[in-house]
C-alpha positions in Angstrom: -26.8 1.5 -18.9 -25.7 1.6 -22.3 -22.4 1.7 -23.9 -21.1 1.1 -20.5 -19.4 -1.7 -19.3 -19.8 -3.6 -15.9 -17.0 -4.4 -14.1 -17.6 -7.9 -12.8 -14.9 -8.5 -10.3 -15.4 -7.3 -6.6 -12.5 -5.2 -5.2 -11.5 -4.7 -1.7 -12.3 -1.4 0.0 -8.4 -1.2 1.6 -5.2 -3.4 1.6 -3.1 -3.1 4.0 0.3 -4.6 4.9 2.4 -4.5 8.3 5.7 -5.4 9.1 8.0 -5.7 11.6 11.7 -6.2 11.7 14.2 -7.3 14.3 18.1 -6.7 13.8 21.1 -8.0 16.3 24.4 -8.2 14.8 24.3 -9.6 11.4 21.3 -11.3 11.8 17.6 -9.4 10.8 14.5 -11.1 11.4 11.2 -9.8 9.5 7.8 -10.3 10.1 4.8 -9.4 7.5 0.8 -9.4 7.8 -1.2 -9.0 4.8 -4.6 -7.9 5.4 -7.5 -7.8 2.5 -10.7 -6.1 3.8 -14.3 -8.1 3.6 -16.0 -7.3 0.6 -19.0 -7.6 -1.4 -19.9 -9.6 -5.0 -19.9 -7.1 -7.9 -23.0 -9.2 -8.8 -24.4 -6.6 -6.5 -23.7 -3.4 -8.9 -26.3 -4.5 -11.4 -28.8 -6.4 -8.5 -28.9 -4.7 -5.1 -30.7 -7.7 -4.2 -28.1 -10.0 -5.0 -27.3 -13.2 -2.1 -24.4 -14.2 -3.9 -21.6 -14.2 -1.1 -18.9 -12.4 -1.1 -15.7 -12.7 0.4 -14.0 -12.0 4.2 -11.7 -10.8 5.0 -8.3 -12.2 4.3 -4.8 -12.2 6.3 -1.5 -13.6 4.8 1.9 -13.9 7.3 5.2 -14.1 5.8 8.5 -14.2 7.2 12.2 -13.8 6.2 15.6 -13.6 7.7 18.7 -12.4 6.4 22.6 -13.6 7.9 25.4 -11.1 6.8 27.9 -13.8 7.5 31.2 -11.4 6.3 31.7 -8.1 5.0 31.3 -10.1 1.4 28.6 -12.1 1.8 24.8 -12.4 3.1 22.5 -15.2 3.0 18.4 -14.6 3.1 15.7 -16.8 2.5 11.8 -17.0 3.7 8.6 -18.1 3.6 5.7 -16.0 2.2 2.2 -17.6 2.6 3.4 -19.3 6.1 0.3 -20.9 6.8 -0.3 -21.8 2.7 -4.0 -20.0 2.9 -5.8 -21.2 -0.1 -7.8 -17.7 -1.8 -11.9 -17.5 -1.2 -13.7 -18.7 -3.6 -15.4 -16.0 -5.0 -18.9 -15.7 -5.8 -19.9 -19.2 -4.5 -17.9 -21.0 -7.6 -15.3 -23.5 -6.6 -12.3 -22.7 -8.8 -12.8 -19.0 -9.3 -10.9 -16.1 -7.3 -9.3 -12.5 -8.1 -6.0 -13.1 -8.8 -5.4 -9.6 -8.6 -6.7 -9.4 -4.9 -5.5 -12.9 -3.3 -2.2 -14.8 -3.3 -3.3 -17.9 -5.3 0.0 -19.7 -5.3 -0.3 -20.7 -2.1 3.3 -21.6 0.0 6.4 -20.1 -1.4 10.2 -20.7 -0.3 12.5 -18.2 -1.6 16.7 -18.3 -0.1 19.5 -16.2 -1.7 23.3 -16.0 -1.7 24.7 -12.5 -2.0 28.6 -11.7 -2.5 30.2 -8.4 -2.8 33.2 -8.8 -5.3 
């Protein structure tokens, strides 16, 4: 159509994240699933008849602790990205993904000191 604009990235339908949480004493343990739905290649807006592939679904785990080791101080840390999934490649071209969509920097290690003056 005219004077309108295409968007040309593919979106999922839903997002969804889950988590779970254990606590005993001053140690919490937490759990978290990522879920992307399937979806299909915006290629497919302008060409119904479009084979370009698009891209499954996607599941991310993370996982954190935290240790209240006084009444001053705490210590938490965690891995998102626990199994360092790479994104899809979107569209069928190597290098290219939604940024917006996927976790593209792959493994990350995060740890934290907290103190209550």
């Amino acid at each position: 159509m005219p004077g309108r604009s295409v968007r040309r990235t593919s979106y999922p339908r839903w997002k969804h994240v889950q988590s779970l949480a254990i606590q005993s004493g001053g140690l919490a343990i937490t759990g978290r699933w990522r879920h992307t739905s399937p979806m299909r290649d915006s290629s497919v807006v302008t060409n119904p008849a479009s084979s370009t592939a698009g891209a499954p679904g996607y599941d991310y785990f993370d996982l954190s602790a935290s240790l209240r080791v006084s009444d001053r101080f705490e210590l938490r840390g965690g891995v998102n990205n626990l199994t360092d999934k790479a994104p899809p490649i979107i569209g069928g071209t190597a290098g290219v993904t939604n940024n917006g969509v996927y976790y593209v920097v792959g493994r990350t290690l995060f740890l934290a000191f907290k103190a209550r003056l």
